[in-house]
N, C-alpha and C positions, 0 to 999 in steps of 0.2 A: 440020877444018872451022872457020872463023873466028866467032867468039863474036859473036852479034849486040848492037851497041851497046845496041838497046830495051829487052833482055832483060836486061843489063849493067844499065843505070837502073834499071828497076823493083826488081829483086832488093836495090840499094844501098838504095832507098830504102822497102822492106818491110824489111831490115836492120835500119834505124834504127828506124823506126817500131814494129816488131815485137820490142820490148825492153820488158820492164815499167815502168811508167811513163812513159816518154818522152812520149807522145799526150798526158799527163793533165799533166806540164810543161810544152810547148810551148805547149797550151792556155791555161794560165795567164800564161804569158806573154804572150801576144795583146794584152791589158788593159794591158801595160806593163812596165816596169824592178820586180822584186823584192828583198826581200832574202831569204838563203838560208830562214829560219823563216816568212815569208808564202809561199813558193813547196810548204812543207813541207805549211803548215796549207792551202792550197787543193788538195793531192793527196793530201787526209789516206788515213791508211795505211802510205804508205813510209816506211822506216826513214832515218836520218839519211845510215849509210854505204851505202845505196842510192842516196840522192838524191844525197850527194856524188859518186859515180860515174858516174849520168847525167847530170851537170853538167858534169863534166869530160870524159867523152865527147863529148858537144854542142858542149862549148867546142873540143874538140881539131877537129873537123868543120868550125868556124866558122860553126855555126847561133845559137848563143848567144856573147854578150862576158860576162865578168866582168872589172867596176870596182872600181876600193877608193877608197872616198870618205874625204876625210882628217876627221878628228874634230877633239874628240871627240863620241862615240864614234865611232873607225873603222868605219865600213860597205861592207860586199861587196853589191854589186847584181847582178843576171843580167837580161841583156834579148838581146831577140833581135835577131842581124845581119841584113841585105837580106837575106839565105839563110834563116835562120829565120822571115822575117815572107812567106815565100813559102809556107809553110809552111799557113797562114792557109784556101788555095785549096784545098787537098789535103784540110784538116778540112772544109770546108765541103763538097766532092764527097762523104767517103765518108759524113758524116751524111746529103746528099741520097738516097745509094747506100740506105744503111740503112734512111731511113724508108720506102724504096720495098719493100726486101723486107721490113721487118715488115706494108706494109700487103697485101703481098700472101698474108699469112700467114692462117691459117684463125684465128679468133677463140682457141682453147683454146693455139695455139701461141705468139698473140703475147704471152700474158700468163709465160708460162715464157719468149720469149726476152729477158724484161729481167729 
């Protein structure tokens, strides 16, 4: 039976999305071009060789570019490619998605589901 393209999408794109930290990157990207330590301190938490690996994944995808800006100091930036700033729609449905099922949540649940 032939793999349905739709299912084929979504799957790629829970993939991506469904990777620690990614959601909490892209996000901050939104806002503009970073360098690797503002990208860091706005997802505080992950670790350096964390970040550097979903950097590099992103970048390998072509949702993010990394630049080297010549000095000095040389500076590496990350911002998002048309790919990544599409990105943008998909945050803002599933936080619509979200607030809709915590508000349909019983008052004692909504406060444990944040």
């Amino acid at each position: 039976m032939p793999e349905d393209p739709k299912c084929r999408a979504f799957e790629t794109a829970i993939e991506v999305l469904g990777r620690p930290w990614t959601g909490k990157i892209l996000n901050s990207l939104q806002a503009g071009p970073l360098r690797f330590s503002e990208i860091g301190e706005a997802t505080a938490g992950v670790g350096d060789k964390t970040l550097s690996a979903r950097l590099k994944d992103l970048e390998g995808r072509g949702i993010i570019v990394r630049s080297v800006e010549a000095g000095p100091p040389v500076r590496v930036v990350y911002a998002l490619t048309p790919r990544g700033e599409a990105f943008i729609h998909v945050s803002e449905a599933i936080r619509r998605w979200g607030d809709a099922l915590l508000a349909e949540l019983p008052a004692p649940q909504r406060v444990k589901a944040r």
